[in-house]
matplotlib code that plots the C-alpha trace (Angstrom):
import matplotlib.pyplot as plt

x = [26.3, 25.7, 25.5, 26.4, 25.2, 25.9, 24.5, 26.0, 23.2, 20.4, 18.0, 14.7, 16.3, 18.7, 16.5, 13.5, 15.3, 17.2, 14.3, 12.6, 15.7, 16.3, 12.5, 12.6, 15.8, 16.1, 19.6, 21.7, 22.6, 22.2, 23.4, 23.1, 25.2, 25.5, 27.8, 24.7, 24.8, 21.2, 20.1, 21.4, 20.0, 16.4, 16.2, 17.2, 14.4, 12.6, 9.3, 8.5, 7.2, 10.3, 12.0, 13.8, 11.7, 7.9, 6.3, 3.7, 4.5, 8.2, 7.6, 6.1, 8.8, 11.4, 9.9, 10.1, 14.0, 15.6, 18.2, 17.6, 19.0, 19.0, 21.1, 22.2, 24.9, 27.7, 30.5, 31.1, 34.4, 33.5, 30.6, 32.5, 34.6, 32.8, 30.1, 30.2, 28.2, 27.8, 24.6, 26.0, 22.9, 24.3, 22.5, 23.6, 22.6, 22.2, 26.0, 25.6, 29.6, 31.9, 31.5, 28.2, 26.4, 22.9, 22.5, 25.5, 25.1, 27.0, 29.2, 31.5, 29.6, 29.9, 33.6, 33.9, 32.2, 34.3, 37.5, 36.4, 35.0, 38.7, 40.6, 38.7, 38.0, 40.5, 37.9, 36.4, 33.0, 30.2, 29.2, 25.8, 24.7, 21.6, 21.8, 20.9, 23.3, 24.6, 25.5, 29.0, 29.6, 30.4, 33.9, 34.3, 33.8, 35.8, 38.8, 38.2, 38.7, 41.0, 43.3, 42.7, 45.9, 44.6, 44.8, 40.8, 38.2, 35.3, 32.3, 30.0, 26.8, 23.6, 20.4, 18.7, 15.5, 12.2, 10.6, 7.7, 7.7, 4.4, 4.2, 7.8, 7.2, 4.5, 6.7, 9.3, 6.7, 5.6, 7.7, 7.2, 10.7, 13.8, 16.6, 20.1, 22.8, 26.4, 29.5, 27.3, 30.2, 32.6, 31.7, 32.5, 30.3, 27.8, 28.3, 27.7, 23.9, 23.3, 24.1, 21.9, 19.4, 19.2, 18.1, 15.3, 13.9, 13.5, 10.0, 10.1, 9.2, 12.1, 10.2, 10.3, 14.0, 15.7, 19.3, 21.5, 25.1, 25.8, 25.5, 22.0, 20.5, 22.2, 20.7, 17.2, 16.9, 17.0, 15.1, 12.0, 12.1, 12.4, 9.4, 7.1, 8.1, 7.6, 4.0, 2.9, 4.6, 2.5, -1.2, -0.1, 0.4, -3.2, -4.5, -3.4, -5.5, -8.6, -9.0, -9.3, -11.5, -13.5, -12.5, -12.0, -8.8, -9.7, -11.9, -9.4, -6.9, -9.5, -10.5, -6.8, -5.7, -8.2, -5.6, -4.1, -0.8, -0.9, -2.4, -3.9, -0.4, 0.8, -1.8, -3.1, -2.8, -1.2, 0.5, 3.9, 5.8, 8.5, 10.6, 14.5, 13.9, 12.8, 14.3, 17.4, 17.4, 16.1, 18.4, 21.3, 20.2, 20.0, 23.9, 24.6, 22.9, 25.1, 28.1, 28.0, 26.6, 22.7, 21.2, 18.3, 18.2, 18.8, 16.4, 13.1, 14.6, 14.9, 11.9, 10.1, 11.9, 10.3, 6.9, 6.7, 8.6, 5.8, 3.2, 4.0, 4.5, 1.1, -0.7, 1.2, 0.4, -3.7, -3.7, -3.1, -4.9, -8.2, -7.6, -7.9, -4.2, -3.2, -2.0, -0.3, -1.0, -3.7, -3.8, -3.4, -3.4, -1.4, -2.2, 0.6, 4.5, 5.6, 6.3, 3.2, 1.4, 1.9, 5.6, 7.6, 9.8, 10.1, 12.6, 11.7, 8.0, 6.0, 4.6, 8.4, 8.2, 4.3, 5.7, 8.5, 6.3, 3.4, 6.0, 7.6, 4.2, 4.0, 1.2, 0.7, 1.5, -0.2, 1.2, 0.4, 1.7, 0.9, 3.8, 7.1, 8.2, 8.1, 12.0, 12.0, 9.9, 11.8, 15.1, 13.3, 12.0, 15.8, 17.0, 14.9, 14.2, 17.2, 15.3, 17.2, 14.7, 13.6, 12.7, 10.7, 8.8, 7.2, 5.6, 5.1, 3.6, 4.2, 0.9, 1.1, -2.7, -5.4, -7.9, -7.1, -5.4, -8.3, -9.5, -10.0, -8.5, -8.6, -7.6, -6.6, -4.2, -4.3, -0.8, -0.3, -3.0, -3.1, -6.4, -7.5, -7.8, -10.5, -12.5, -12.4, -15.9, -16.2, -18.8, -17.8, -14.3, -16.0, -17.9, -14.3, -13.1, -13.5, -15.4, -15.1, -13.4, -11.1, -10.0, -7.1, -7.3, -3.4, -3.6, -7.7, -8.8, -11.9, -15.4, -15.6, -19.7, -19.7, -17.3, -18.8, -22.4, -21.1, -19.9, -16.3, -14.4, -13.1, -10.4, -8.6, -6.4, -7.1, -10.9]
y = [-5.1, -2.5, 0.8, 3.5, 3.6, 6.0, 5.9, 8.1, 9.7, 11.7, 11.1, 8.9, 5.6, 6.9, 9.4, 7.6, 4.0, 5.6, 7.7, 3.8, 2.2, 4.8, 4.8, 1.1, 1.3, 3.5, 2.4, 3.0, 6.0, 6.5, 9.8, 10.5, 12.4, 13.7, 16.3, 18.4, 21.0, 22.0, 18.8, 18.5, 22.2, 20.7, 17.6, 19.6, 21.9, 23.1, 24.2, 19.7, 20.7, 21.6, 18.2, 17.1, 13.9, 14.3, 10.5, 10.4, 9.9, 11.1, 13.3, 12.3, 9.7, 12.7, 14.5, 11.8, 10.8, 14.1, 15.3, 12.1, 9.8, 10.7, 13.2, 14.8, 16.1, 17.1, 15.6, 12.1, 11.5, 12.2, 9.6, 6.8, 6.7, 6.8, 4.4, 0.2, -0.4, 1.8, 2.1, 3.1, 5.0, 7.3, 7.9, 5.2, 6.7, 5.2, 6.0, 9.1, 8.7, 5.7, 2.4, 1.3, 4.9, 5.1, 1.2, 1.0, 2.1, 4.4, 3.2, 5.8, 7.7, 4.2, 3.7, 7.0, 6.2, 2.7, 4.8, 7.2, 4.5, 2.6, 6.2, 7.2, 4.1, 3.1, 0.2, -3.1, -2.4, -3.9, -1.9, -2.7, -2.0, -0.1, 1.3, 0.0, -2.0, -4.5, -8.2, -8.5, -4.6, -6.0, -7.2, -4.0, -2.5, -5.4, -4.8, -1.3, -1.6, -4.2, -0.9, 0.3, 0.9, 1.4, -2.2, -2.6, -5.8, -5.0, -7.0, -6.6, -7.0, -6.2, -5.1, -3.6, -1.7, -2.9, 0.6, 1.7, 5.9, 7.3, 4.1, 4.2, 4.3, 1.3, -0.7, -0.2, -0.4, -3.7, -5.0, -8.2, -9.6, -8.3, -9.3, -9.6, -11.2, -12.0, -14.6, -17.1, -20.0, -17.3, -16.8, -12.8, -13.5, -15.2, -12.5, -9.4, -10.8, -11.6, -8.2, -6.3, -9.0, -8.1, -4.4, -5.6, -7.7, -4.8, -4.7, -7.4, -10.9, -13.3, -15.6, -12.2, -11.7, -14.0, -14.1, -15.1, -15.1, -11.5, -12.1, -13.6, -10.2, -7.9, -9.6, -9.9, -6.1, -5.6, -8.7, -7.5, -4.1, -5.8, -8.3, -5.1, -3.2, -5.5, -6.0, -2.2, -2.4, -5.6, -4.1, -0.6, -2.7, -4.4, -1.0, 0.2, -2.8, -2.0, 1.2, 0.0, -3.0, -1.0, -3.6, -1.7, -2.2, -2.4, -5.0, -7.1, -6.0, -7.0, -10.4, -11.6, -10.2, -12.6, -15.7, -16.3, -17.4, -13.3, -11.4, -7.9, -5.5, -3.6, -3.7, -0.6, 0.9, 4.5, 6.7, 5.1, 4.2, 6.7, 7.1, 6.2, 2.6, 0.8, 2.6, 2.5, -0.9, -2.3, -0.7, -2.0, -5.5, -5.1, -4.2, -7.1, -9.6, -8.0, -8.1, -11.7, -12.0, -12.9, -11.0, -12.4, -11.4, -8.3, -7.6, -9.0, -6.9, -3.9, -3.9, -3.0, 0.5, 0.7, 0.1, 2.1, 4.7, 4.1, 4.3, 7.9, 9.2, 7.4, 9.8, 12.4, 11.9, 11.2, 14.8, 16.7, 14.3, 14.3, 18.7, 18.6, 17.8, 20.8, 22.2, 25.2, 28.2, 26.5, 26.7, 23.4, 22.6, 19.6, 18.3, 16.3, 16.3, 13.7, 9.7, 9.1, 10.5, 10.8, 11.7, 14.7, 13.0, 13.2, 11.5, 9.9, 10.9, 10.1, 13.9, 15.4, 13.3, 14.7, 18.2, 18.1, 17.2, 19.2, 22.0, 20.8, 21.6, 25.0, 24.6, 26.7, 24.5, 25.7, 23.1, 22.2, 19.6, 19.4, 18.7, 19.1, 22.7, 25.1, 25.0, 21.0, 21.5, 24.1, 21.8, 18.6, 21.0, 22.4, 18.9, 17.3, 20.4, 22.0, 25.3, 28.3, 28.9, 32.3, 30.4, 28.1, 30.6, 32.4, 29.1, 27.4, 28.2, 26.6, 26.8, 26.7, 25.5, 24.3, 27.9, 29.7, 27.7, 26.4, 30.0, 29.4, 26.6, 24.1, 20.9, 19.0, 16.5, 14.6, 12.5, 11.8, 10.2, 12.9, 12.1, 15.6, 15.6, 13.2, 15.7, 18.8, 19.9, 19.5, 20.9, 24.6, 23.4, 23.6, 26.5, 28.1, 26.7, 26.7, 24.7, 21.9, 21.3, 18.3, 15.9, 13.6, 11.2, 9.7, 7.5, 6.9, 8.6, 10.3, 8.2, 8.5, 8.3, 11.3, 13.3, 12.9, 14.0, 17.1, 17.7, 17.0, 15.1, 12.6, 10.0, 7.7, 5.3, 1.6, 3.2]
z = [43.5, 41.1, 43.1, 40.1, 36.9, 34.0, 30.6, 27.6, 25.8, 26.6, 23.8, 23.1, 24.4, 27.3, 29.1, 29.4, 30.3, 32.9, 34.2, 34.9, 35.5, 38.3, 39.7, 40.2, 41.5, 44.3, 45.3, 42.7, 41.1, 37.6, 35.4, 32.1, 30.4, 26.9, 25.0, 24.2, 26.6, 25.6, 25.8, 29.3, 30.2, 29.3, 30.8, 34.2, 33.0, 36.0, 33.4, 32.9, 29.6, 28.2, 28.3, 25.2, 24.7, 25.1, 26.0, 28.3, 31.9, 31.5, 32.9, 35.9, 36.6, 36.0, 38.8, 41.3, 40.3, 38.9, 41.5, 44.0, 42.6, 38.6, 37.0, 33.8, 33.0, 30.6, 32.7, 30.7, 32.3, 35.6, 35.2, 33.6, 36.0, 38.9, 37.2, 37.7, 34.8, 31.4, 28.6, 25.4, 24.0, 21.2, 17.9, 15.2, 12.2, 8.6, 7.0, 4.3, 3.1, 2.3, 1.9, 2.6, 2.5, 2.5, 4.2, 7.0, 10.3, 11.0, 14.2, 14.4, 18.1, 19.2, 18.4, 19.9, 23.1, 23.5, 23.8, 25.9, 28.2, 27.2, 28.4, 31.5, 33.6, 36.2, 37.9, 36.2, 34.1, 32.3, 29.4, 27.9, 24.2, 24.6, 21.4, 17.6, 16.3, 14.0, 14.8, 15.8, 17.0, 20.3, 19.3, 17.7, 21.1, 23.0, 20.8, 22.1, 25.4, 25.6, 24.9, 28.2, 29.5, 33.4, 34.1, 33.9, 33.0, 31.2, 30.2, 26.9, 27.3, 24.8, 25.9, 22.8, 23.6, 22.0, 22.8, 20.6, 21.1, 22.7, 24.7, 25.9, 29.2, 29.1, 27.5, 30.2, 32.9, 31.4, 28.9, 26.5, 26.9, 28.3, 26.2, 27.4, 25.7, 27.0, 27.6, 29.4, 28.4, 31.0, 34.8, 34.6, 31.8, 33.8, 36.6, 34.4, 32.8, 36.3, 37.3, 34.7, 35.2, 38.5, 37.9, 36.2, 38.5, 40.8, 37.9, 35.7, 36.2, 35.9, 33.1, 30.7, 30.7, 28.1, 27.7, 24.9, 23.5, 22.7, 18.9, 18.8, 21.3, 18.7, 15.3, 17.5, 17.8, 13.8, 13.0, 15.4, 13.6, 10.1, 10.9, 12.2, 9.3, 6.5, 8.2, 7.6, 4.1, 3.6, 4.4, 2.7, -0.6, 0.3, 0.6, -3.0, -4.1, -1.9, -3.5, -7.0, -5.9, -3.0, -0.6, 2.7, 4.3, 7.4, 7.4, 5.3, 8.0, 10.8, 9.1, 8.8, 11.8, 13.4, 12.7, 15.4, 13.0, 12.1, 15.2, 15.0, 15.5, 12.8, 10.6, 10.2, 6.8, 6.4, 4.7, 5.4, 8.7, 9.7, 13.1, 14.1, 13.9, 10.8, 7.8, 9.4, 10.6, 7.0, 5.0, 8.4, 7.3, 3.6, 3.9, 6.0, 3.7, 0.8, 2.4, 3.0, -1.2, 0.0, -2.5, -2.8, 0.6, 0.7, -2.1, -0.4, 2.3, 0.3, -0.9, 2.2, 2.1, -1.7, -1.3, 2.1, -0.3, -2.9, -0.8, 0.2, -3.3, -3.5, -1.4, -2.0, -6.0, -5.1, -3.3, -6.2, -8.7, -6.8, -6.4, -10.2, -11.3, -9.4, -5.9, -7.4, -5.3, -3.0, 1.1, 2.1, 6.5, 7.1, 10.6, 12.5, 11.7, 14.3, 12.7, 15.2, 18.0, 21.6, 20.7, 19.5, 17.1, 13.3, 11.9, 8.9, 9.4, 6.3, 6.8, 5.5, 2.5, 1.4, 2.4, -0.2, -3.1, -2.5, -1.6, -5.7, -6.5, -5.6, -2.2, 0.4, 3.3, 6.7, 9.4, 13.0, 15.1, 19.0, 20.2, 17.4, 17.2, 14.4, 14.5, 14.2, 10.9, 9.2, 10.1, 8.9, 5.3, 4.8, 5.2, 2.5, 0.3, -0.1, 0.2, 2.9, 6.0, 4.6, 1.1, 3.2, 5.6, 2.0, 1.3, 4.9, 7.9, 11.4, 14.1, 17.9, 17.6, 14.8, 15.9, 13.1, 10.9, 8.4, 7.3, 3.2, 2.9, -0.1, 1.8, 5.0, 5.2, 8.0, 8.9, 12.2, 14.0, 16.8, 18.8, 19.2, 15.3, 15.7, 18.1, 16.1, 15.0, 11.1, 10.3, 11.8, 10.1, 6.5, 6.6, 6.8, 3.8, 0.1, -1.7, -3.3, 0.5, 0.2, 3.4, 2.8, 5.5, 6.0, 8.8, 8.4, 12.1, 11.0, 10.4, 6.3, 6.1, 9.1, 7.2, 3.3, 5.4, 6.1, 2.8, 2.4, -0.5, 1.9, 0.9, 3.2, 2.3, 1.3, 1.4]

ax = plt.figure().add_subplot(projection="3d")
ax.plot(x, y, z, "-o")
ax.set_aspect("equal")
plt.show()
């Protein structure tokens, strides 16, 4: 029986899997450790509201677990070793060096990780891929540990995560699937998915967890991100055409979304998909397909990251064109940072991409985001800009709230679909701003006919 968990890595996967993990399982002891000390120092946060990882209900479930039988800490040995079964949960970015840059993953925490679990433990344990990865990393890791020179047996397991953030904790309340793949042809095999399996029933019905061989849960996790992704990259390219027919997306979106062969999810047209997951995992399976020469492959693939690409530079382009072929010099409130609402992350967020090229076009960018920090959006400009934080504070501004931000103003752009944006009052909104008063609507949250009745220049997108 499993008594002593310990997962390595604190951020959007680790903490809040462990946080549900550990209320639904009362029992065990589960600590998650990280080398970030600040990291740690916020998830142990007395103040809830400073957590690392904003998702709604964390922090309730932190509450109930933190110090009874869920910890964080900084002590990784210490936690291995006392641990019978381990969640590898570190980052695996996109590789930006070396063979492969700018497709591989990069699996070089989780090499790191498989020899620290190799070092430390002096009793048998099951380590579970939690995080991102691509098919056959598992022998990677078995090779790994097979170096143990403490006389140990492990067992590999994968478990990826099919999370979407702001409904993480939802999704592990009440999840679609469980997916765990193993050595079902061994009995420690056998042994270790029944383990794991067994944590989750403490929740989950037993006809929602699927197992697999260990190869087929690993490919699963970049196939369901692939599929989702190449379904927003499908309607954005529908959208371009609705706005030179005057089709309306969303009622082409609603109409085909009605057959039942293509169901309703992910198709609502944006300004681009962003977050950890899809980019990354594209570009993962891209490389794959060329490494084994499936070219063709990889370029239908590949093309998903270049019309979600496009379709940025689209909106991006139609701002300035519809402000009369120039933002030079002109206040312009973007509203939302994050990839998507009810979460503070921005990685890859379509908002850093329409920052850099109306920033190339000399705009005065006023920003404010509910919940990612001022620091988080400088970090995210630097990255893509090249600009020093002092260059970037003479041309941006960061908001703790939307009260004063729209004073003579020449636009809003709207990109994430944050739903307090849809409750501000617009017509007070306009009579603060210039006119011709512009409203570029990136993820279409506001009612267009409301909107051009009070006065503004409204465009959405696919509208």
């Amino acid at each position: 029986m499993i008594k002593s968990i310990c997962c390595i890595g604190a951020g959007y996967v680790g903490g809040p899997t462990m946080a549900v993990i550990a209320l639904k399982n009362p029992h065990i002891k589960v600590t998650v450790v990280d080398v970030n000390q600040d990291r740690i120092n916020a998830w142990n946060s007395p103040n809830l509201d400073l957590l690392p990882i904003y998702e709604p209900g964390l922090a309730d479930i932190v509450a109930k677990t933190r110090n009874v039988n869920l910890f964080f800490s900084t002590n990784v040995d210490e936690a291995i070793d006392q641990s019978d079964m381990i969640f590898i949960s570190v980052n695996t970015p996109t590789k930006t060096y070396g063979i492969g840059k700018g497709m591989a993953a990069d699996l070089k925490y989780i090499e790191l990780c498989a020899r620290q679990i190799a070092r430390v433990s002096t009793t048998d344990k099951i380590v579970v891929e939690k995080s991102t990865l691509p098919v056959r990393t598992a022998s990677t890791i078995k090779s790994i540990l097979k170096q143990s020179h403490n006389n140990v047996k492990f067992e590999i397991l994968s478990n990826p995560e099919f999370l979407a953030e702001g409904t993480a904790i939802t999704d592990l309340l009440n999840p679609d699937r469980v997916l765990i793949g193993g050595d079902y042809h061994t009995q420690d095999g056998k042994n270790a998915i029944a383990a794991l399996s067994g944590i989750y029933l403490n929740w989950v019905n037993g006809d929602k967890i699927i197992t697999t061989n260990i190869w087929s849960s690993e490919l699963s996790k970049l196939t369901a991100n692939a599929f989702l992704a190449q379904r927003i990259a499908s309607v954005n390219a529908m959208s371009a055409i609705c706005e030179v027919t005057e089709a309306n997306v969303d009622e082409v979106a609603y109409a085909i979304g009605k057959d039942t062969r293509i169901g309703e999810k992910f198709l609502k047209a944006s300004v681009g998909f962003g977050g950890s997951c899809f980019q990354k995992d594209i570009l993962n399976l891209v490389y794959i397909a060329k490494s084994f020469g499936l070219n063709e492959v990889a370029d239908y693939w590949e093309q998903v990251i270049l019309m979600n690409n496009y379709q940025k530079k689209r909106f991006a382009q139609k701002v300035v064109q519809k402000m009369f072929n120039t933002v030079s010099g002109k206040k312009i409130v973007m509203l939302g940072w994050a990839f998507k609402k009810d979460t503070n992350d921005s990685r890859e967020s379509a908002a850093i991409d329409v920052a850099n090229y109306l920033i190339e076009e000399q705009a005065e960018l006023h920003i404010y985001d509910p919940k990612v920090t001022a620091q988080q959006i400088f970090s995210d400009l630097e990255r893509i800009t090249g600009d020093s934080l002092n260059q970037l504070q003479e041309k941006v501004h960061i908001y703790n709230s939307a009260n004063a931000i729209f004073s003579n103003t020449h636009a809003i752009v709207i990109l994430t679909e944050w739903d307090e944006f849809k409750t501000y009052n617009y017509i007070d909104i306009k009579k603060e701003m210039l006119e011709p008063a512009f409203i570029f609507d990136g993820r279409n949250v506001l009612n267009p006919a409301e909107i051009h009745q009070i006065g503004f220049q409204y465009y959405g997108i696919g509208k």
